[in-house]
C-alpha positions as CSV (number, residue, x, y, z in Angstrom):
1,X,212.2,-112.5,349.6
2,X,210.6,-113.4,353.0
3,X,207.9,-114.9,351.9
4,X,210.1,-117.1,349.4
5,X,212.0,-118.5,352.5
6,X,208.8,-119.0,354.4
7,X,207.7,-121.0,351.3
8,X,210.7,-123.0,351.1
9,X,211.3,-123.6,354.9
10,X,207.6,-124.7,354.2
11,X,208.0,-127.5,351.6
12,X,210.9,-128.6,353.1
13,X,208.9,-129.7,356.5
14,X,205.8,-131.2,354.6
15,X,208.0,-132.6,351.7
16,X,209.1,-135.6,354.1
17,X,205.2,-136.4,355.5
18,X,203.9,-136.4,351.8
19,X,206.8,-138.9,351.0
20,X,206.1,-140.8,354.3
21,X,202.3,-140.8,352.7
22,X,203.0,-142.4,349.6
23,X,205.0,-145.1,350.8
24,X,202.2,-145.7,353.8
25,X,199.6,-146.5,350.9
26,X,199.1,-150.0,350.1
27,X,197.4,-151.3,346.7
28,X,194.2,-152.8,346.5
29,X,195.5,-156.4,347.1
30,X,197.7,-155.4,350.1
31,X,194.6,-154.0,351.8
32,X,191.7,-155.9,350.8
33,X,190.8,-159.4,350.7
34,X,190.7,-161.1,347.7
35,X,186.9,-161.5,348.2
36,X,186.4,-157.9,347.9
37,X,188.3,-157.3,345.0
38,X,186.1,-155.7,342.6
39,X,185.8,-156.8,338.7
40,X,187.8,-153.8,338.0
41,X,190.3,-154.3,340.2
42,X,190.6,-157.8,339.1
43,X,190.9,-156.8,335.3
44,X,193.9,-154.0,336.8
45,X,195.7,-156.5,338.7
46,X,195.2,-159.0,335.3
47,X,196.1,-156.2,332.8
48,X,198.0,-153.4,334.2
49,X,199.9,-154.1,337.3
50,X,203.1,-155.8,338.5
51,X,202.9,-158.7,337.2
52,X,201.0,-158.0,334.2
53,X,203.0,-155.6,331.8
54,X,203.1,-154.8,328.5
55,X,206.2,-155.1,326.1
56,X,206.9,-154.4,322.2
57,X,207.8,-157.4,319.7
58,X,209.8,-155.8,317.5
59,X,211.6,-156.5,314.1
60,X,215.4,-156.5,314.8
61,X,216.5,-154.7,311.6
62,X,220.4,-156.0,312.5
63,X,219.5,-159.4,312.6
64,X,217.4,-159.3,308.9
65,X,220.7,-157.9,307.8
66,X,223.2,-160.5,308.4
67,X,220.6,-162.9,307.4
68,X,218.1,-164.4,309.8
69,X,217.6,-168.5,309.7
70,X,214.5,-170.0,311.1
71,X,210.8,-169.6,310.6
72,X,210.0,-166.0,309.1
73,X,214.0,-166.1,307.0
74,X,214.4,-163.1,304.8
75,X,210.6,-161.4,306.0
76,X,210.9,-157.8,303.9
77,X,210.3,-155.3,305.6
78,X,207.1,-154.1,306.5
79,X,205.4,-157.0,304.7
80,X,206.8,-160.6,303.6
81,X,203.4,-162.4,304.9
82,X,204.2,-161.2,308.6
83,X,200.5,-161.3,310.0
84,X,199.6,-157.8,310.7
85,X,202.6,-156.1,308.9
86,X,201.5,-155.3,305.8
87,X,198.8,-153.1,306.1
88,X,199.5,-150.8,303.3
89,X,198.2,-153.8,300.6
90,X,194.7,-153.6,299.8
91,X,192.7,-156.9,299.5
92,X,192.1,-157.6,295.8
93,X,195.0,-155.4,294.3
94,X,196.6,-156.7,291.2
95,X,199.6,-158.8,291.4
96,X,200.1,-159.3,287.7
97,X,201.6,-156.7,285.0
98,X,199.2,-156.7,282.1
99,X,200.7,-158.9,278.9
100,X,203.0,-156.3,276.4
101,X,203.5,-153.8,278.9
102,X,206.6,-152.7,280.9
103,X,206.9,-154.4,284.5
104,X,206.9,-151.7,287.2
105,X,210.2,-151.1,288.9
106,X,210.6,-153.6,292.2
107,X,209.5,-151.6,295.1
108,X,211.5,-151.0,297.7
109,X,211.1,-153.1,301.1
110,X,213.2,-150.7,303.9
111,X,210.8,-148.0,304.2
112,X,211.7,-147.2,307.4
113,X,208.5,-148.5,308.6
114,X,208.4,-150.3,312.3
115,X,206.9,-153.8,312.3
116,X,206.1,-154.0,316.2
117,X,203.4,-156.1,318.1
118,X,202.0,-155.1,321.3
119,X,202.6,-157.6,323.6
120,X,201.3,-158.9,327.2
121,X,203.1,-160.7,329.8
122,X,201.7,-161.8,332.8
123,X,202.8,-164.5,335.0
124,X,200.5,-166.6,335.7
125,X,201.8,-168.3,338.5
126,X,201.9,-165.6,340.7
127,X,198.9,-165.8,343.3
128,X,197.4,-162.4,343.4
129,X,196.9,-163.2,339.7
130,X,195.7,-166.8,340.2
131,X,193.1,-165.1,342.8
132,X,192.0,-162.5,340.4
133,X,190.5,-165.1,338.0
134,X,193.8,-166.5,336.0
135,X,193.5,-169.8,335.0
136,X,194.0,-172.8,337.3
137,X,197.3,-174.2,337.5
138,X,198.0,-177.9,337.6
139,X,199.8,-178.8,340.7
140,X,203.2,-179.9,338.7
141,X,203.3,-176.5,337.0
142,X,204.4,-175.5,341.2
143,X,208.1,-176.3,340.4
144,X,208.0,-173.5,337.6
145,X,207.4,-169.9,336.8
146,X,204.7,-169.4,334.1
147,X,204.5,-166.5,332.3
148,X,201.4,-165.9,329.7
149,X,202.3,-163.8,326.6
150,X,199.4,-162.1,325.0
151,X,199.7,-161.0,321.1
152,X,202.8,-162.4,319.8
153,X,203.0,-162.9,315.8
154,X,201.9,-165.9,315.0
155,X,199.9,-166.9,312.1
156,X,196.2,-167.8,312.5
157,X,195.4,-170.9,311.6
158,X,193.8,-172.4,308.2
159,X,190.2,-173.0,308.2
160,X,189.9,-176.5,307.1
161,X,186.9,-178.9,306.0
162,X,186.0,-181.8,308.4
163,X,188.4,-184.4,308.6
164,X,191.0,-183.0,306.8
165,X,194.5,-182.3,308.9
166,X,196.8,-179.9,308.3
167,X,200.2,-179.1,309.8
168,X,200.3,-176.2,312.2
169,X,201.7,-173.3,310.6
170,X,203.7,-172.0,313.7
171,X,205.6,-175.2,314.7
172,X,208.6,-173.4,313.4
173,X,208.0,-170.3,315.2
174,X,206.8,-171.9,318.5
175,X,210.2,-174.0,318.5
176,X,212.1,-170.9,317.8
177,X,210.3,-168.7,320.8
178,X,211.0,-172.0,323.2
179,X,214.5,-171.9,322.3
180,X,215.2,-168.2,322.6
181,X,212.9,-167.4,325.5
182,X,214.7,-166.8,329.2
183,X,214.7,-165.3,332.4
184,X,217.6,-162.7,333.1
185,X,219.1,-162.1,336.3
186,X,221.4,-159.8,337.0
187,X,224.7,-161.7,338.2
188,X,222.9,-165.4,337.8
189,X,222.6,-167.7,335.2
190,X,219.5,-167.2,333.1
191,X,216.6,-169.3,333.5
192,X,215.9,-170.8,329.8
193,X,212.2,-171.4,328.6
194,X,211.8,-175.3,329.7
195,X,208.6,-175.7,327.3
196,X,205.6,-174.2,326.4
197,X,201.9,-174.2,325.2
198,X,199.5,-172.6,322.7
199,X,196.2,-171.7,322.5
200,X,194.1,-172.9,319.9
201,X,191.4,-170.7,317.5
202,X,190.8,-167.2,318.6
203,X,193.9,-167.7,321.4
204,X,196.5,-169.0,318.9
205,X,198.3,-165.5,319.8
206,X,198.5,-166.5,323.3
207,X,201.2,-168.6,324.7
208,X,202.2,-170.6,328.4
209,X,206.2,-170.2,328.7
210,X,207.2,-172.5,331.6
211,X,211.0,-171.7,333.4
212,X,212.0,-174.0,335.6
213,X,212.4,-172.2,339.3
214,X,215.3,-174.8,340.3
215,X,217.3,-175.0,343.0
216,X,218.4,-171.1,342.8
217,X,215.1,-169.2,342.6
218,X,214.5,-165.7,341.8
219,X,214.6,-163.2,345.4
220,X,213.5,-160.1,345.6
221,X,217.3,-158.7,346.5
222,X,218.1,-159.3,342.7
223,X,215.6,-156.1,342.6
224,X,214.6,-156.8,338.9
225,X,214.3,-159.7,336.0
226,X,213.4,-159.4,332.7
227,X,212.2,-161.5,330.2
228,X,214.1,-161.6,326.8
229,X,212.8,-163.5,323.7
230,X,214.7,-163.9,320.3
231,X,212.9,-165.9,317.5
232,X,213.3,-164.8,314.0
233,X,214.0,-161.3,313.5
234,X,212.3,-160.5,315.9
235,X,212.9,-159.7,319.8
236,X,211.1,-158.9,323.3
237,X,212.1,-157.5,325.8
238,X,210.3,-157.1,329.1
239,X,211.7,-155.6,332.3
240,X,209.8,-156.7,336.1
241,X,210.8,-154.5,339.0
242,X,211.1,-157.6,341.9
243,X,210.1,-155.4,344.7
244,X,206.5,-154.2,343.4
245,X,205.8,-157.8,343.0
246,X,205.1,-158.2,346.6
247,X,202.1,-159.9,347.9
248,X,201.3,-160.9,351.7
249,X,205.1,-159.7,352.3
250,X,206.4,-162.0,350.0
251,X,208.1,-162.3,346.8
252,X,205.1,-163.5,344.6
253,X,206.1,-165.3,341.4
C-alpha cells in the first residue's frame, strides 16, 4: 500500500512537468525556417496538418428521400452513374434479357451500401502552406480565403477528337457546390462560397472555393470553423480547430 502512495504522490509531481513539456514543443514550422523545411515536412504540412485535413463526401440518404433536385436527381443508391459508386458492375456485363425469356426481377437499389468520397481540404491561402510549395496566389485573391478541395465527385471528362467541343459535364454540379458551399462560425453569419474554379484533365476532381474575408474576418477567439458543402445528395462536412492554425503567432488563414 506504501509503495502505491509513493507511486501516486509520484505521478502527481511529474504529471504537471510532462504537460508543461508538451505544450513547450513547437511544430516544425514554429521552429524552423521555412528554408529548412524538408520535402517531408512540406508534404505533412500540405497533407496532414492544420490546415490540410481530410473530410468524407457522403450520400445524404434523407435528402434522396424527399427527392433531391439538381445535378445527380434521383442517383440510386450505390450506383446511378455516380463516378466511383458502382463498383459492384463488371465492365462488359449484359444489360439485355435474352428475347422469349422471363425479365429478372428489378434489383433492389438501398443495399445499405455507403457511397462516400475521401476528400481533402486545404486552404490555400494560408502562408505556411503557400511556403511549403502551394500554388501562387494572384494578389486579388488577398481579400479572400481559399480553400482547395481534393477528390470531390465529379465526373471526368469526355475524350473528344480535335476540334470538336463538348459541354462540360459538371457545370450543373460545380453551380450546385458554389451555391451550397460556406464557412460556419459559431455565433456569426456564415461566409458563403463567392466563386470558384476547376481543374482541368487529371485535376478535374480538384477545386478553388473562394469566401470572401469581409469586413468581419475569422479570429482565432471563435476557436473553430468548419466548412459545410451541400450539392445534390450529397454533403461535407469539415471541422478546423482555429487555434492550431497558428503560424508566426498569428491566426494564419
Amino acid at each position: 500500500m506504501f509503495q502505491t502512495r509513493r507511486r501516486l504522490l509520484q505521478a502527481a509531481t511529474t504529471w504537471p512537468a510532462f504537460r508543461a513539456l508538451q505544450a513547450a514543443r513547437k511544430e516544425f514550422w514554429e521552429s524552423k525556417d521555412p528554408a529548412d523545411w524538408s520535402n517531408e515536412e512540406k508534404r505533412i504540412l500540405l497533407g496532414q496538418s492544420p490546415w490540410a485535413r481530410g473530410g468524407i463526401v457522403r450520400f445524404d440518404v434523407e435528402r434522396k428521400r424527399a427527392g433531391a433536385t439538381g445535378p445527380y436527381e434521383g442517383v440510386a443508391r450505390p450506383g446511378g452513374g455516380v463516378p466511383g459508386a458502382n463498383p459492384g458492375v463488371m465492365p462488359g456485363a449484359p444489360t439485355s434479357v435474352p428475347i422469349g425469356e422471363r425479365p429478372p426481377p428489378v434489383p433492389s437499389t438501398d443495399t445499405g451500401q455507403s457511397v462516400e468520397f475521401r476528400v481533402l481540404a486545404r486552404w490555400e491561402s494560408a502562408m505556411p502552406v503557400r511556403l511549403a510549395g502551394g500554388p501562387e496566389m494572384l494578389e486579388e485573391t488577398a481579400r479572400f480565403y481559399v480553400i482547395r478541395l481534393q477528390g470531390m465527385p465529379l465526373l471526368p471528362p469526355r475524350k473528344v477528337r480535335n476540334g470538336e467541343t463538348v459541354p462540360n459535364p459538371n457545370e450543373g454540379m460545380l453551380e450546385a457546390i458554389k451555391q451550397g458551399s460556406r464557412i460556419e462560425r459559431k455565433g456569426k453569419i456564415a461566409i458563403s462560397c463567392s466563386h470558384l474554379l476547376t481543374g482541368s484533365g487529371e485535376s478535374v476532381t480538384e477545386l478553388l472555393l473562394f469566401f470572401a474575408r469581409g469586413a468581419d474576418p475569422i479570429t482565432v477567439g471563435e476557436k473553430a470553423v468548419t466548412l459545410e458543402s451541400r450539392f445534390g445528395p450529397f454533403h461535407l462536412s469539415v471541422k478546423f480547430p482555429l487555434k492550431e492554425m497558428m503560424y508566426k503567432g498569428a491566426l494564419a488563414l
